[in-house]
C-alpha positions in Angstrom: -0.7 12.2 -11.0 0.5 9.5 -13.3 0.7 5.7 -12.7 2.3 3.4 -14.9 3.0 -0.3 -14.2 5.2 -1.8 -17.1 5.1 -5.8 -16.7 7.0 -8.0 -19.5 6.5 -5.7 -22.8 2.9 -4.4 -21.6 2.7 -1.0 -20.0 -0.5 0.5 -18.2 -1.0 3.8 -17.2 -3.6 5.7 -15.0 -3.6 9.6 -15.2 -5.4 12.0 -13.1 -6.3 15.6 -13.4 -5.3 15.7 -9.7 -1.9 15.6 -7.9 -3.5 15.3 -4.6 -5.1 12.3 -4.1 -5.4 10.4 -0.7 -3.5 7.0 0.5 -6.7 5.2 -1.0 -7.4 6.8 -3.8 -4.0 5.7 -4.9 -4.2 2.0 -4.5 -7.9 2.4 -5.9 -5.4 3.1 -9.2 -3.1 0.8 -8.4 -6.0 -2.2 -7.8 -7.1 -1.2 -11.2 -3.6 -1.0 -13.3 -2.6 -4.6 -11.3 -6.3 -6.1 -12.3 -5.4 -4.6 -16.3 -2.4 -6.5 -16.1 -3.9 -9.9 -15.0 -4.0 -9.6 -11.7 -7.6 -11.4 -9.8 -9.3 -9.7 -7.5 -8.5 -12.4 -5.0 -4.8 -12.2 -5.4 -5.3 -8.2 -4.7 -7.2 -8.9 -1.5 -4.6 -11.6 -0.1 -1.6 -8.6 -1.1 -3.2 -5.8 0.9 -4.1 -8.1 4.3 -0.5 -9.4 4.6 0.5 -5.6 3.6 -2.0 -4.7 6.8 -0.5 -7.6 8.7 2.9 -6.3 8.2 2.0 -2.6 8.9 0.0 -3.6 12.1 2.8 -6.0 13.5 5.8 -2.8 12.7 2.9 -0.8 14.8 3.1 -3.2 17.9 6.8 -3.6 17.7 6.9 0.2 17.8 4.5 0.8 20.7 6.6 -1.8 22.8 9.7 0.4 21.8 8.4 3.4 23.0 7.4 1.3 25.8 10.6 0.2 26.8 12.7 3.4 25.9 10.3 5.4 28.4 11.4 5.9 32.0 9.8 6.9 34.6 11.3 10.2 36.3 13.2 9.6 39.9 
């Protein structure tokens, strides 16, 4: 797998010897590449818990659709 973040004229790439890597070993790569390109550590940190906030919220919006869209047999 090959991951490549161009920002202004800079470009930084990871490589692997592996196509299949899991959900976190890919933004283990992508940590790294954003920290290469000046990204802190903090920023990082405040990126991935609103990403979780977001994911968790689209999660509770679609339990209470499944909620709603179920009826109960006559």
């Amino acid at each position: 797998m090959k991951l490549t973040l161009e920002q202004y004229e800079d470009k930084y790439s990871i490589e692997t010897n592996y196509d299949g890597l899991t959900a976190g070993e890919v933004l283990s790569h992508m940590c790294n590449l954003m920290m290469c390109a000046g990204f802190t550590n903090e920023s990082l940190k405040q990126a991935i818990y609103e990403r979780t906030e977001l994911y968790e919220y689209e999660d509770e919006i679609s339990r209470s659709q499944n909620l709603t869209d179920y009826k109960k047999p006559s």
